[in-house]
C-alpha positions in Angstrom: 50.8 31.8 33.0 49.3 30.5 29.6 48.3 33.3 26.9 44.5 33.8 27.2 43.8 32.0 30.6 43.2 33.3 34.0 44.3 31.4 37.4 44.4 33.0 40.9 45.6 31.7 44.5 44.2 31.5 47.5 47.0 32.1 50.4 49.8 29.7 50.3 47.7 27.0 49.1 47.5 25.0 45.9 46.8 27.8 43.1 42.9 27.8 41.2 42.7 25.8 38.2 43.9 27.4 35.4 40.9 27.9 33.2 41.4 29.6 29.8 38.9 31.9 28.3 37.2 30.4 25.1 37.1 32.3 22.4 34.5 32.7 19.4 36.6 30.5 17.4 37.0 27.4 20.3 33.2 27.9 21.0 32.7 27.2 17.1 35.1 23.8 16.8 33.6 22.4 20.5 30.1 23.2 18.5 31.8 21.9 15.2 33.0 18.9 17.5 29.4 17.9 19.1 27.8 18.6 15.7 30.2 16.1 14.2 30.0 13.6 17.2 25.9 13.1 16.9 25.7 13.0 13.2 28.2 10.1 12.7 26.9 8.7 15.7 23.3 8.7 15.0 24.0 8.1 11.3 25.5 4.8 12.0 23.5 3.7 15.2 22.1 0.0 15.2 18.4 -0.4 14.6 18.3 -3.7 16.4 19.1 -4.5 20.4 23.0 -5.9 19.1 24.6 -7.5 22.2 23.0 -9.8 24.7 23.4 -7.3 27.6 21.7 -4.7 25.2 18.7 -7.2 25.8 19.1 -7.6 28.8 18.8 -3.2 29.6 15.7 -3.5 27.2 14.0 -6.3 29.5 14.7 -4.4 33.0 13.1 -1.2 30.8 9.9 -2.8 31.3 10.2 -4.7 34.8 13.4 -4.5 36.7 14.9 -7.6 38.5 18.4 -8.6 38.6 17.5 -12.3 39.8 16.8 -12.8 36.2 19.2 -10.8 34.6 16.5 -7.8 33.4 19.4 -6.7 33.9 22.0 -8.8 34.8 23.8 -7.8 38.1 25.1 -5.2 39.6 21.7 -3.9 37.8 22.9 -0.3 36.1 19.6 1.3 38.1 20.3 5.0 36.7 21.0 3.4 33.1 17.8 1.4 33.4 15.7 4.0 34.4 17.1 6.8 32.2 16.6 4.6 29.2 12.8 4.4 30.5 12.8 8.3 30.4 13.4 8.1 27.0 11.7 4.9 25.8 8.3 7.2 27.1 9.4 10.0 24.1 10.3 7.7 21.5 8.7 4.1 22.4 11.9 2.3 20.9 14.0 0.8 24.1 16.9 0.3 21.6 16.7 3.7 20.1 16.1 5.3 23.7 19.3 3.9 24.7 21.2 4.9 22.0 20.1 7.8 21.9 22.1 7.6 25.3 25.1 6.5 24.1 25.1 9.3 21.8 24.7 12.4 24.0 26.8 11.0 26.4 29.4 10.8 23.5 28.7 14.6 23.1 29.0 15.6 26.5 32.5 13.1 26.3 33.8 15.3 23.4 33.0 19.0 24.7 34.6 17.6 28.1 38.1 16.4 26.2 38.3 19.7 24.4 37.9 21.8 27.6 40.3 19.5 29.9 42.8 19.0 26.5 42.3 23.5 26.6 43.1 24.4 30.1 45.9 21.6 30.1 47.9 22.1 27.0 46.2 25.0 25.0 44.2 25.3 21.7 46.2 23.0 19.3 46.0 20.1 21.6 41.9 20.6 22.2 41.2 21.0 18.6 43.4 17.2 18.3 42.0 15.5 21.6 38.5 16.3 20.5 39.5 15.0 16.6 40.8 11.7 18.3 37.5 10.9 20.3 35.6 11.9 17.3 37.8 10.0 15.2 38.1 6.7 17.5 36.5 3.4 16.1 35.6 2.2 19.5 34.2 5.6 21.0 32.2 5.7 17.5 31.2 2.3 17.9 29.8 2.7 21.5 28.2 5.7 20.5 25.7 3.9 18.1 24.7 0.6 20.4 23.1 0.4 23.6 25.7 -0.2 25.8 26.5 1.8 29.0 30.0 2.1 28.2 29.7 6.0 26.7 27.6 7.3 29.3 30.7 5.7 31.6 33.2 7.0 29.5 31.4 10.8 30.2 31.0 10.0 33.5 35.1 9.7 33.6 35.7 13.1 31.6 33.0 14.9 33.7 34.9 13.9 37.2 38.0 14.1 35.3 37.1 17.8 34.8 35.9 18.5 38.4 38.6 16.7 40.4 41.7 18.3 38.9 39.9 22.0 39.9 39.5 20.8 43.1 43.1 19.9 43.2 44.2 23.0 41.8 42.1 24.6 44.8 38.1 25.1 43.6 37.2 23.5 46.5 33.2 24.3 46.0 33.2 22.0 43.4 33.8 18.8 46.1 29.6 18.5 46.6 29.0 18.4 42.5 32.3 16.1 41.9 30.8 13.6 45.4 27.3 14.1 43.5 28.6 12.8 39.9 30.5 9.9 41.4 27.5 8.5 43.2 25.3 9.2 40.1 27.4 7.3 38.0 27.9 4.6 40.4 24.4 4.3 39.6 24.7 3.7 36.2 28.0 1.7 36.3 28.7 0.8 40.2 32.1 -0.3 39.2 32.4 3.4 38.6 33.1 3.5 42.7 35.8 2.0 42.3 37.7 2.8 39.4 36.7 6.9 40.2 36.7 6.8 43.6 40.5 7.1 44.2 40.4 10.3 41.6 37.8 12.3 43.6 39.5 11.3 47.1 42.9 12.1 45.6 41.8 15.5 45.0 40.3 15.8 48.2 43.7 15.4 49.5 44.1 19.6 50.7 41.0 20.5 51.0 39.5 21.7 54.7 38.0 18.8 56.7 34.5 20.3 56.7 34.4 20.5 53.1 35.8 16.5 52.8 33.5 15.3 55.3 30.5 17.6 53.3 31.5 15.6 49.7 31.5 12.4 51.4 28.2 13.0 52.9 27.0 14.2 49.6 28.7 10.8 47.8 26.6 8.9 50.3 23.4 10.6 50.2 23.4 10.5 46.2 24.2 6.9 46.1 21.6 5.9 48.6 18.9 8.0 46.4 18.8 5.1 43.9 20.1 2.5 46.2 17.1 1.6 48.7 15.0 1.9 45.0 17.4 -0.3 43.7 16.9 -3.0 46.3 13.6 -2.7 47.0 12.8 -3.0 42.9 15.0 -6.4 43.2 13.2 -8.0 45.7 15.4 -7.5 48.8 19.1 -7.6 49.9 19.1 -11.4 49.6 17.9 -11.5 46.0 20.3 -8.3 44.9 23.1 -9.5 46.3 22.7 -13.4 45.3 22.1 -12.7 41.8 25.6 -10.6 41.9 27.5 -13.5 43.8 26.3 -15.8 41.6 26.9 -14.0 38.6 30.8 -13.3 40.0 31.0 -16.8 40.8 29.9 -17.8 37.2 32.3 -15.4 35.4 34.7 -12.9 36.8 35.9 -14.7 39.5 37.5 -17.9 37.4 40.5 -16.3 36.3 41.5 -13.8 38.4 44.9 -13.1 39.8 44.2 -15.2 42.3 43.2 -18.1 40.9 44.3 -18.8 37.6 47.5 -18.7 35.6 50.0 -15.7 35.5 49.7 -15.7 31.8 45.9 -15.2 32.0 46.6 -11.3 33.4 49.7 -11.3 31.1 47.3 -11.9 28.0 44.8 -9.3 29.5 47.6 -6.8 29.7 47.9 -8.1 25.8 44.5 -7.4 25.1 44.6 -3.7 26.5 47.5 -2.4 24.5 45.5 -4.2 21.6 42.0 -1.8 23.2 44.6 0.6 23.2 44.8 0.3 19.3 40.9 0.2 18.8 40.3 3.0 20.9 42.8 5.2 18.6 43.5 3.8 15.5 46.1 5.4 13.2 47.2 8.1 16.4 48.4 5.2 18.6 52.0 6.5 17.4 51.3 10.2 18.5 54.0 9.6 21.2 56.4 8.8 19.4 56.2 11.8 16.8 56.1 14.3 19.7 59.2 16.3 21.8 58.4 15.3 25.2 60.8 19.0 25.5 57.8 20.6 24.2 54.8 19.2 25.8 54.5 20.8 29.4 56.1 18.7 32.1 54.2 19.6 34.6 54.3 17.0 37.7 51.2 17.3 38.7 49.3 16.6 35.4 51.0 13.2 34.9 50.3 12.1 38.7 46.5 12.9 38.5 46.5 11.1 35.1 48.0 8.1 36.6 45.4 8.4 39.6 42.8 8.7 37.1 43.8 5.5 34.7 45.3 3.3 37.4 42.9 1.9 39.3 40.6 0.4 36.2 43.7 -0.7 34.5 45.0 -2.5 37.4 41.3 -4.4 37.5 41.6 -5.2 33.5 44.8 -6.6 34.0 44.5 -8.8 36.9 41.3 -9.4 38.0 38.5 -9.3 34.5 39.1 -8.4 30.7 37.2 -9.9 27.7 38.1 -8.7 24.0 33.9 -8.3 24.1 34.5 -6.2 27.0 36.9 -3.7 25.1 33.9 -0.8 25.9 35.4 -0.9 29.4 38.3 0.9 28.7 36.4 3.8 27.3 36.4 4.8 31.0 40.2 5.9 30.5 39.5 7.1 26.8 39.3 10.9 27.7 42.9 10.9 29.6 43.7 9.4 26.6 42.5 11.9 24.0 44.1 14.9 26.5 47.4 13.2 26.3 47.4 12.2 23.0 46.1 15.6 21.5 48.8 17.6 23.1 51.3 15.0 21.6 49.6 15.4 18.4 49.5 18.8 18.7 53.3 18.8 19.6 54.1 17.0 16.3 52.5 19.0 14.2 53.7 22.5 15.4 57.6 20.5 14.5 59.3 22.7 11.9 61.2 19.3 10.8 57.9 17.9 8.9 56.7 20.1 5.3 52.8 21.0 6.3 51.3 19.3 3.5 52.9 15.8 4.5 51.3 17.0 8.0 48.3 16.9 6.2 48.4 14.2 4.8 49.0 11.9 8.0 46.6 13.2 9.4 44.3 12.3 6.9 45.4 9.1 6.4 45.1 8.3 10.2 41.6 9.7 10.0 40.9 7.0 7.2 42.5 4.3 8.4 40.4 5.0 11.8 37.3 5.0 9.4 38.5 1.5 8.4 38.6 0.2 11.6 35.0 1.1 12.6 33.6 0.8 9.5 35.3 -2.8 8.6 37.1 -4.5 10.9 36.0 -8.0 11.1 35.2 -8.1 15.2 32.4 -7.6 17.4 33.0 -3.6 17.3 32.6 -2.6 14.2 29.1 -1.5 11.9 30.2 -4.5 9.2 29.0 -6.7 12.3 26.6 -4.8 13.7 24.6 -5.2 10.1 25.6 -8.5 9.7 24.2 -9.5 12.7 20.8 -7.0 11.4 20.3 -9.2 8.6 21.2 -12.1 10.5 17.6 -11.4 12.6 
């Protein structure tokens, strides 16, 4: 068992999750980490609604109906009303939602650094919660108001919960089945790309306490549901403003219906997301000694049942380049992973520290770059052109 971590077993079942005790000096990065997450987030947040759909959350902040896109279908009912919450403290329905994006990017970053912690130790936390601070697109999500951070904390949160329920903390089902319907409401494709995770680790524990989490997943998601419906009018009007809007867009080139190379230049597009999302550490894997980094089974199957789903959706069945927030679901598997590679390179002997250094550095700036300058939708040089452009 790690150094400084305590685990325990309950009969011949799975063991507890392995949870390491965090010391003074991991409390002070994770607070370093936060710190560092809401000033560059908040520092560079836009001052103007920026994307169409940002207008669209602002419009169903002051009356709610999907028929007319305020907001467009499926409707993001908790997003909607916990921008309202906010909108009532600072009377800004941009700044309210951004002010979402960011501390959902903070809760995002304290949840890498714990998962990256009880998975592959200090080195790789202190790394997994550099890359998410460090990533142009997480930074760039953080600072518009867009759902796609408070999804991407959504994913970390149940990432969190479901793999100690796998490893046996089997009280947690309720609060995993209660997170999942929650963020459902904010992002109901959250269902269906999270879903399979929280089932998964369902897999061994006692029927009672599976049937208890699915009743809880139902009950949660029918709390904003039957709101949800009856603020849209009806059944009829929900769900024909989402049919239409599928019929419109998604459903043109899926799988299906369209082209092989349409899914092939999706796939494309997500090892180019892939870039965004990580800038200069892209490479990690390559630097690293799979020998080193733990091989433990288990880890890389829940991974897969956590990232698998949504990719298998972007791939086949909808992806825009517009879209790339989308993949910030998978972004915190991604930072776990990645840090312990990271982490795995630089504890090599074959590299001199300073040239460590100054890699790091240099993938740091280069990440800077990308938010700061890239010339694409996802990047503060558009985001103020686009200001001054109003």
């Amino acid at each position: 068992m790690p150094e400084n971590a305590t685990e325990s077993t309950t009969g011949t079942g799975p063991p507890l999750a392995t949870v390491r005790i965090v010391s003074s000096r991991q409390k002070l990065e994770i607070f370093l980490l936060a710190g560092a997450v809401a000033v560059s987030r908040f520092a560079f947040r836009s001052h103007d609604l920026y994307d169409l759909d940002s207008v669209n959350f602002a419009l169903g902040m002051e009356r709610f109906d999907p028929r007319v896109h305020q907001p467009h279908p499926p409707g993001y009912f908790l997003y909607v009303c916990l921008g309202r919450l906010i909108n009532y403290l600072v009377h800004d329905a941009n700044l309210a939602l951004v002010i979402l994006s960011i501390l959902a990017s903070i809760a995002t970053v304290i949840l890498v650094y714990r998962l990256a912690l009880d998975w592959f130790g200090p080195r790789a936390a202190t790394f997994a919660g550099l890359l998410f601070l460090f990533s142009p697109l997480a930074w760039f999500h953080g600072t518009v108001a867009l759902t796609y951070s408070v999804e991407a904390a959504a994913s970390a949160l149940m990432g969190v919960l479901c793999w100690r329920i796998d490893r046996g903390r089997t009280g947690l089902i309720v609060p995993a089945a209660i997170v999942l319907g929650t963020s459902a409401g904010v992002r109901p494709s959250s269902i269906l790309f999270l879903g399979p995770l929280f089932l998964f680790s369902l897999r061994k524990a006692p029927i009672k306490k599976i049937l208890l989490g699915i009743a809880a997943l139902g009950v949660t998601a029918t709390a904003w549901f039957v709101p949800m419906i009856w603020a849209s009018g009806g059944f009829d009007a929900y769900f024909g403003a989402l049919a239409s809007l599928w019929r419109m867009v998604p459903s043109k080139g899926t799988v299906f219906n369209s082209s092989p190379m349409t899914s092939v230049a999706r796939a494309l597009t997500i090892v180019f997301i892939y870039f965004l999302c990580f800038g200069g550490a892209f490479l990690a894997p390559l630097g690293a000694q799979c020998s080193v980094v733990p091989t433990d089974k288990s880890k890389k199957i829940f991974t897969a049942v956590w990232v698998v789903p949504a990719l298998c959706f972007f791939t086949l069945i909808f992806l825009k380049m517009v879209n790339s927030g989308y993949l910030l679901l998978v972004a915190a598997p991604g930072c776990v992973w990645l840090g312990a590679w990271t982490a795995d390179w630089y504890e090599q002997g074959s590299w001199p520290r300073a040239l460590k250094y100054c890699t790091i550095g240099a993938c740091a700036v280069v990440n800077v770059l990308i938010f700061i300058a890239f010339p694409a939708y996802f990047s503060v040089r558009s985001v103020r052109q686009f200001e001054t452009e109003l």
